[in-house]
C-alpha positions as CSV (number, residue, x, y, z in Angstrom):
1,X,47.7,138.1,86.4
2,X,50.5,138.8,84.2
3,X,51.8,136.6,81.4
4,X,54.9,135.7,83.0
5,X,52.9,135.1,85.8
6,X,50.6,132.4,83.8
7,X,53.5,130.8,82.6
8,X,55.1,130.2,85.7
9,X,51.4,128.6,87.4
10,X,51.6,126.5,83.8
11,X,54.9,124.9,84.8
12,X,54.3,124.6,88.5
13,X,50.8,122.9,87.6
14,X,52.7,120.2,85.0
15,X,56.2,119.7,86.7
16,X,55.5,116.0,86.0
17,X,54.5,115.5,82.9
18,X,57.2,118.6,81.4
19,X,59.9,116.3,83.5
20,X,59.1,113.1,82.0
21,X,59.3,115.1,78.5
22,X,62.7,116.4,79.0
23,X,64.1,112.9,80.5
24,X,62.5,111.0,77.5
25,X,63.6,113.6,75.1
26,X,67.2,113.5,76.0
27,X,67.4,109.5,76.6
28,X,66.3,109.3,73.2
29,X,68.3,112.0,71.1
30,X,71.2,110.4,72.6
31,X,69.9,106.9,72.1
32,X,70.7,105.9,75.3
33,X,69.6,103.6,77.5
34,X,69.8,103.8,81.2
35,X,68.8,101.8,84.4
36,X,65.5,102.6,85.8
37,X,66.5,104.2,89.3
38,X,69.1,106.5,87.1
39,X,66.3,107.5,84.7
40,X,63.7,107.9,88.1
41,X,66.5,110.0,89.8
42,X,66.8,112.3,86.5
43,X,62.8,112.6,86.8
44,X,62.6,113.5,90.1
45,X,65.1,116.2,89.5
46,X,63.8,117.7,86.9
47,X,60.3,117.5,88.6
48,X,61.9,119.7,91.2
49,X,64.4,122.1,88.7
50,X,61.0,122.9,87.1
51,X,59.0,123.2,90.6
52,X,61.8,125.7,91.5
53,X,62.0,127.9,87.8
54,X,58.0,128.3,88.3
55,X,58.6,129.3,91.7
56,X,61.1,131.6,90.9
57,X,59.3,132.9,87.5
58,X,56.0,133.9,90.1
59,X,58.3,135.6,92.8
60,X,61.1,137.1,90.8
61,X,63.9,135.6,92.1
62,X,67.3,133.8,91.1
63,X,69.5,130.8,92.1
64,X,69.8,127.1,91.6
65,X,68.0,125.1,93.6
66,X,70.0,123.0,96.2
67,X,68.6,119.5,94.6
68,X,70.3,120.2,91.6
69,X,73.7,120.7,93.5
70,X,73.1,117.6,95.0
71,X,71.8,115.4,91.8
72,X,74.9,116.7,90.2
73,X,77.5,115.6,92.3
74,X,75.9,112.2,92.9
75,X,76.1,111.7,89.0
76,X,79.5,112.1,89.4
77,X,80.2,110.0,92.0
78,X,78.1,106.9,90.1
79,X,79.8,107.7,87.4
80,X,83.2,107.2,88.5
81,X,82.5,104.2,91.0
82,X,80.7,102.8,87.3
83,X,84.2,103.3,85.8
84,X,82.2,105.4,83.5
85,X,83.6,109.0,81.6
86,X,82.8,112.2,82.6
87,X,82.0,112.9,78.8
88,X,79.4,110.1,79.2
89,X,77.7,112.8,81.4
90,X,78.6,116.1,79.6
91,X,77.4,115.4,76.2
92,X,73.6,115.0,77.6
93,X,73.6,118.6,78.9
94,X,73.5,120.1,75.2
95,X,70.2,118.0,74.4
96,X,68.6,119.0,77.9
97,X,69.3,122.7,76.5
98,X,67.7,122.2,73.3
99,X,65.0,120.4,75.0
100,X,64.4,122.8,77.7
101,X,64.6,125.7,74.4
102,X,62.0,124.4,72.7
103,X,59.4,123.4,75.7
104,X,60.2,127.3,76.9
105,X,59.8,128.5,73.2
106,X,56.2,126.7,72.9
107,X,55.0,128.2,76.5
108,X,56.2,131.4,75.2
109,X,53.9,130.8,71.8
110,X,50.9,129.6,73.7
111,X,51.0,132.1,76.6
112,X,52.3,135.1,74.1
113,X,55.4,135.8,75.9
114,X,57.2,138.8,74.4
115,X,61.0,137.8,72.9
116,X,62.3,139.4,75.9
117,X,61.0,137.1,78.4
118,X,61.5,134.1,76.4
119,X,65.1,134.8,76.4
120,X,64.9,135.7,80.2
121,X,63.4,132.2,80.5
122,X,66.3,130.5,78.3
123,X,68.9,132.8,80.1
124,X,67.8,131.4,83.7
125,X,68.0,127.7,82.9
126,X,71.0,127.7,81.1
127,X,72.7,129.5,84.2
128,X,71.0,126.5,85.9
129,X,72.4,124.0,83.4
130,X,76.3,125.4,84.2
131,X,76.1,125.0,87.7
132,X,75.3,121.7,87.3
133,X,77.6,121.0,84.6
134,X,80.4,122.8,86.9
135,X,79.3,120.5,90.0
136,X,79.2,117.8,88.1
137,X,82.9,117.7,86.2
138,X,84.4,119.5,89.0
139,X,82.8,116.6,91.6
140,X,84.5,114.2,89.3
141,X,87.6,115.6,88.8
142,X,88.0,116.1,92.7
143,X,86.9,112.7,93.6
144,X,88.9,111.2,90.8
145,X,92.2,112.6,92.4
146,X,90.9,111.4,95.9
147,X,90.6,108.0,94.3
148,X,94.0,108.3,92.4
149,X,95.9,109.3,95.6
150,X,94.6,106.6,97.5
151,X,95.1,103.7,95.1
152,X,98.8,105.2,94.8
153,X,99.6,105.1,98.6
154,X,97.9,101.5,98.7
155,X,100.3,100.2,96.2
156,X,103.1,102.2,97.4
157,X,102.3,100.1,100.4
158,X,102.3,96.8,98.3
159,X,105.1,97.9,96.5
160,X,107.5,97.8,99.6
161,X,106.7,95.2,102.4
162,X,109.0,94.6,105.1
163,X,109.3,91.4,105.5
164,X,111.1,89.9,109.4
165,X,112.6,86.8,108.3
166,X,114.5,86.2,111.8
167,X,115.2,88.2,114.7
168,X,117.7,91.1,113.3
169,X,117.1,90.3,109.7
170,X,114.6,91.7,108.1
171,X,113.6,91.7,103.8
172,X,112.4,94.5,101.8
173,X,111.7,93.5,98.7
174,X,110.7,96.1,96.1
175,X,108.4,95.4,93.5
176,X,106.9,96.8,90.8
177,X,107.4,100.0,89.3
178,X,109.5,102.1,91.5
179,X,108.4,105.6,90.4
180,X,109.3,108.7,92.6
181,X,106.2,108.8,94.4
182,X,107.3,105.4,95.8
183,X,110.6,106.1,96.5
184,X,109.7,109.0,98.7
185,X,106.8,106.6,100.4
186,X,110.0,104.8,101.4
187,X,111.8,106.9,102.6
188,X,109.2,108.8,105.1
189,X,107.0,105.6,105.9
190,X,109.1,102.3,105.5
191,X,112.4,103.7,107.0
192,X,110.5,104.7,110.2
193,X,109.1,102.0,110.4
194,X,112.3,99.5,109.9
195,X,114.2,101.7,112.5
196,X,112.3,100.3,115.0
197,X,112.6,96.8,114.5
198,X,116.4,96.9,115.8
199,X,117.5,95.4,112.6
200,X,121.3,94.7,112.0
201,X,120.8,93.3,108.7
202,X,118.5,94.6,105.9
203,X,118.0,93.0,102.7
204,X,116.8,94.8,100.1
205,X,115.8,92.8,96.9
206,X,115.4,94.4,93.7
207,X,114.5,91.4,91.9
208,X,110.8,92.2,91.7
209,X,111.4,95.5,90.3
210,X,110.2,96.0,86.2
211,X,112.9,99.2,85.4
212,X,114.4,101.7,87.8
213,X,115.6,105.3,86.2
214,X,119.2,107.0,87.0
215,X,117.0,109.7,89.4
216,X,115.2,106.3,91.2
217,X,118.1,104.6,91.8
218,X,119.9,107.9,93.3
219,X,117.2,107.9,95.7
220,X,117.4,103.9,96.3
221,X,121.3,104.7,96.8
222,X,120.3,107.6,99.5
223,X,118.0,104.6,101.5
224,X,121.1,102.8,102.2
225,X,122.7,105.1,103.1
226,X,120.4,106.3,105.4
227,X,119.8,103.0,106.6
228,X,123.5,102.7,107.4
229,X,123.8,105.4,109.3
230,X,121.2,104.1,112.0
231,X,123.4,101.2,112.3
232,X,121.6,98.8,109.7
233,X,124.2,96.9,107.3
234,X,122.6,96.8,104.1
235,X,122.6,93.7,101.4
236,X,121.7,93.9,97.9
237,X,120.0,90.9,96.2
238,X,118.1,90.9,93.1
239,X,120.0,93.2,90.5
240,X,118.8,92.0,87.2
241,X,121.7,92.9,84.1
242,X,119.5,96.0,82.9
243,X,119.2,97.5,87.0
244,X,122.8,96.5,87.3
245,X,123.6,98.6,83.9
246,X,121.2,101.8,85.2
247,X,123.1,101.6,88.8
248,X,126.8,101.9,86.9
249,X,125.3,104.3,84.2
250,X,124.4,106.6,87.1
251,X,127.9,105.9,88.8
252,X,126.5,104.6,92.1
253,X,129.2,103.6,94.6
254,X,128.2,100.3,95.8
255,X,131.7,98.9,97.4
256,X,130.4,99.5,101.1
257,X,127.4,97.2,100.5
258,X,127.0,93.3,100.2
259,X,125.7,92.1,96.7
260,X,124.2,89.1,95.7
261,X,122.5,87.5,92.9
262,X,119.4,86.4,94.5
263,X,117.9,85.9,98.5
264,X,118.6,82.7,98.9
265,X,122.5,83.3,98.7
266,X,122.1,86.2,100.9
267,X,120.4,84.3,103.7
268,X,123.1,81.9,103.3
269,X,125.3,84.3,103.8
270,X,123.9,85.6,107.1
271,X,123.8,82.3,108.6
């Protein structure tokens, strides 16, 4: 039996006690505390990261083991449902490398590894390591702009009701910030969608609206205008004296339309 050889029987004969080594060891360099399943989930990995580098170690292969892939991108997910960091996660890979150094540097003592394989053993877990960091951030990072999409469609959604208040009438009021995501959500969801109500009247009321840029309220101008076209009359209500100021700034026509100060006087109106 070679020397490699004993070393790799030596880890596949103590996965559990080297895994509760590395897991202790980097909980308490970092100081940290975690929940029990989290630190039993980190155990059982490692239990089976080291199964896997004896394995590999006794038949002279290479590759990361398909646990790890998955242990990595579950941290990532927790993490982010947590409304935890990402860097919460990364800075405990540098401690699991010194860790893993020195438990490999002591095998490599006791067995009498020669430098070269004790740097073949430190080369194949770091490789291990940066998959896993890679999953990890990459999980994260891809899941995080999942999330981010979603929540912005949902309150682009929130952010522009239509609202039937009789039969022919209907009220959009805008609210919020009106950003150019949202305008465009406008224009290819709600204007669909209030072409088929039959309307004759839209109101649209800017009152719940925090501030409005000269490019926003270009593309506000273009849904009334649309709106006209498909045989919608279109009433203003709501246009506080800074939207006002931002609508003449950008030298918006708004002689075709109906203004008012508030709802109320437009439903008044309409009556």
């Amino acid at each position: 039996m070679t020397t490699m050889s004993k070393v790799a029987e030596y880890i596949e004969g103590n996965t559990e006690v080297l895994a509760q080594r590395i897991v202790e060891g980097v909980l308490t360099s970092l100081e940290l505390s975690i929940p029990d399943e989290e630190r039993n989930n980190a155990f059982i990995m490692y239990k089976e990261f080291l199964g896997f580098l004896g394995k590999s170690l006794a038949n002279g292969v290479s590759g990361v083991p398909d646990d790890i892939i998955v242990w990595s991108k579950r941290n990532a997910e927790q993490q982010l449902n947590s409304g935890g960091r990402i860097s919460e996660i990364v800075i405990r890979y540098q401690p699991t490398r010194r860790i893993f150094n020195e438990l490999l540097t002591e095998l490599s003592i006791k067995f009498g590894l020669a430098i070269s394989d004790n740097a073949l053993l430190i080369r194949m877990v770091d490789e291990i390591l940066d998959i896993s960091l890679s999953e990890t951030v990459s999980t994260y990072e891809c899941l995080s702009e999942t999330y981010r999409r979603k929540a912005q469609q949902e309150m682009a959604e929130l952010s522009a009701p239509v609202v039937l208040v009789k039969e022919g009438v209907a009220v959009l009021p805008l609210i919020g910030i009106i950003d150019s995501y949202r305008a465009a959500y406008v224009m290819e969801e709600v204007v669909p969608h209030i072409a088929g109500l039959q309307l004759e009247y839209l109101i649209t009321d800017y009152s719940g609206i925090k501030n409005i840029d000269s490019e926003i309220a270009a593309h506000l101008y273009q849904l009334g205008e649309v709106l006209q076209l498909l045989g919608i009359k279109v009433i203003v209500t709501g246009l506080r004296p800074q939207l006002a100021q931002t609508v003449v700034e950008t030298r918006i026509d708004l002689s075709a339309i109906k203004v008012f100060a508030n709802l109320k006087q437009a439903l008044d109106y309409l009556h």
